[in-house]
C-alpha positions in Angstrom: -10.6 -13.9 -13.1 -10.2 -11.4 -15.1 -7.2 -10.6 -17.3 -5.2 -7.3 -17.1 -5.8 -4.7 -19.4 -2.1 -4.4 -19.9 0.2 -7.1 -19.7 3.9 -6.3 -19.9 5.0 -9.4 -19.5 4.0 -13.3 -19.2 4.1 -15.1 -16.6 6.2 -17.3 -17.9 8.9 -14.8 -17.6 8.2 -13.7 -14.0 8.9 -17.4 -13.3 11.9 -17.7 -15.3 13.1 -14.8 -13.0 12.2 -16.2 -9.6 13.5 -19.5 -11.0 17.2 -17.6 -11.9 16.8 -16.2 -8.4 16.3 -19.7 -6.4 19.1 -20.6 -8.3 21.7 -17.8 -7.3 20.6 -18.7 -3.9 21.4 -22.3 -4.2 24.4 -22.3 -5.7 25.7 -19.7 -3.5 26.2 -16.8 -5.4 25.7 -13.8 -3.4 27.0 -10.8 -5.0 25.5 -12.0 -8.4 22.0 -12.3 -5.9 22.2 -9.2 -4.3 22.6 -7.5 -7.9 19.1 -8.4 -8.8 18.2 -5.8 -6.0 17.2 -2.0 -7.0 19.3 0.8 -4.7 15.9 1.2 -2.7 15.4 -2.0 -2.3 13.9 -4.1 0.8 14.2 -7.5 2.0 12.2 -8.8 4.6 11.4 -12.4 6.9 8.6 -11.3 9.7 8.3 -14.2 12.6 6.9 -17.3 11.3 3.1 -16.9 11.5 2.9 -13.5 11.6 0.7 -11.5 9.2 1.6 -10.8 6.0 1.1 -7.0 6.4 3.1 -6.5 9.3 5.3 -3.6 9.7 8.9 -4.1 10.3 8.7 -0.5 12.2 6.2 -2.1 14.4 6.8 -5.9 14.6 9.7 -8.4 15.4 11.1 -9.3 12.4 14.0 -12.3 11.6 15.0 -9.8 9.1 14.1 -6.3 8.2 17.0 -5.1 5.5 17.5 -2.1 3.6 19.7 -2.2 0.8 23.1 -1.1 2.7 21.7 -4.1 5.6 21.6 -6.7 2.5 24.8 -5.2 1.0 26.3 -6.2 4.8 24.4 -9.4 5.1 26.0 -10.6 2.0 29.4 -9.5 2.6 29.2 -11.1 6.0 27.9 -14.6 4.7 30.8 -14.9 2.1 33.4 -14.7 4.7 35.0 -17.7 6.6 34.0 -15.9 10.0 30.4 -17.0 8.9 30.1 -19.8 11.4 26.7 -20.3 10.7 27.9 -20.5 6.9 30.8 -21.7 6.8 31.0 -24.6 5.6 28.1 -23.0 4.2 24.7 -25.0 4.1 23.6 -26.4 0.8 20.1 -25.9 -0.2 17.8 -26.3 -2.7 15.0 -24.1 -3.3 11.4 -25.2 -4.9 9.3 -22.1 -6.1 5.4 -22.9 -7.1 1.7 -21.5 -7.5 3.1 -17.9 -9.1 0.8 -15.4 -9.3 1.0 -11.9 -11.2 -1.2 -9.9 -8.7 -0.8 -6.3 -10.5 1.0 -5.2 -13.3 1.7 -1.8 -15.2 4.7 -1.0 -17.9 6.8 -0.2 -14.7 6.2 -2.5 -11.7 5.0 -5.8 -10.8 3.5 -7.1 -8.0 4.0 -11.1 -7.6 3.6 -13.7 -5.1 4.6 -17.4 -5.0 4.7 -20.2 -2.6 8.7 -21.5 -1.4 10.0 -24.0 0.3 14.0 -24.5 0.7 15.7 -27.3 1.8 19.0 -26.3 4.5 21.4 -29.6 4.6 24.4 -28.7 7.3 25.9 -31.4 9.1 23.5 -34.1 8.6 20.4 -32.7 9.1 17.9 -31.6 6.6 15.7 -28.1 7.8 12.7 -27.6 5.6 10.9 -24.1 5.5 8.2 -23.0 4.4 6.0 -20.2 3.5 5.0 -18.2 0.7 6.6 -14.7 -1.0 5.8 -11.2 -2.2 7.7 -9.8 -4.5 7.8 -5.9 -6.0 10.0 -5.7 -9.3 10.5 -2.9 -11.5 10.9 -4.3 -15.4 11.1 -0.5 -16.1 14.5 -1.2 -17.3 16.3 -4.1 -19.9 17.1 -5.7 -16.3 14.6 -6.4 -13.7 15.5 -5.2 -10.3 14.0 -6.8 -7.1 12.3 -3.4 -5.3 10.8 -5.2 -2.1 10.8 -9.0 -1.5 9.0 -10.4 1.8 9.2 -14.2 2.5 6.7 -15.4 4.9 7.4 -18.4 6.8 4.1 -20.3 7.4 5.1 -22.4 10.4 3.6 -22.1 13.5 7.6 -22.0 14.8 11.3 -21.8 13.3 13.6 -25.1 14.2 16.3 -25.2 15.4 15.4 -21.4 16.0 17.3 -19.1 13.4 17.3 -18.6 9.7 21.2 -18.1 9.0 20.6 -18.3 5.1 18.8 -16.1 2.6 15.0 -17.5 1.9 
């Protein structure tokens, strides 16, 4: 393999972000999460199995989310009404095989393998899959510009994904 001709940052670092990341997720905190994302930002979960380059335009997606669709889907699991969420699920998140796939000054492309653990009401869900992320590190904070978590199971049980991958 051979190494980039410019390398703005380790990746070492990328994993302490995706680490810090997990780790708003599992502890619940939401608003601190969703201000990781850039104002253009997307977030997507495509059908489990589906191809990584599908196109929420053209496919059935779990969840297709623009910025003001994540703002929303954050503001809606932090409220009682939740049912799905509330009590809300606790989960723990295990992120593995990172990979820097292209990097410039501005923008890196990254990819990493996920599973998270869903406990709620005495039953443990496990899923699956793997993750690609865009991130700008034009700035002294990284912002999240596209992240796409790809569920490799052949099917989703019990058949909905109320939490944030």
């Amino acid at each position: 393999m051979a190494r980039p001709a410019v390398a703005p940052v380790t990746r070492g670092e990328v994993e302490d972000f995706l680490y810090a990341e997990a780790a708003l997720l599992d502890e619940w905190r939401l608003d601190e999460w969703f201000a990781l994302f850039a104002a253009n930002a997307t977030y997507e979960v495509p059908t489990a199995g589906a191809p990584d380059d599908d196109d929420a335009a053209k496919a059935l997606f779990y969840i297709a989310d623009d910025y003001v669709r994540l703002r929303e889907r954050v503001a809606r699991l932090g409220k009682r009404e939740a049912h799905a969420e509330f009590p809300r699920s606790r989960l723990r998140r295990m992120i593995s095989n990172v990979r820097v796939l292209s990097a410039s000054a501005e923008a890196l492309r990254v990819a990493c393998n996920l599973v998270c653990y869903r406990a709620k009401n005495g039953k443990v869900d496990t899923y699956f899959g793997h993750c690609l992320y865009g991130l700008d590190v034009s700035g002294s904070a990284w912002r999240i510009t596209t992240k796409r978590v790809m569920l490799d199971m052949d099917l989703l049980y019990p058949g909905k994904v109320s939490i944030l991958l």
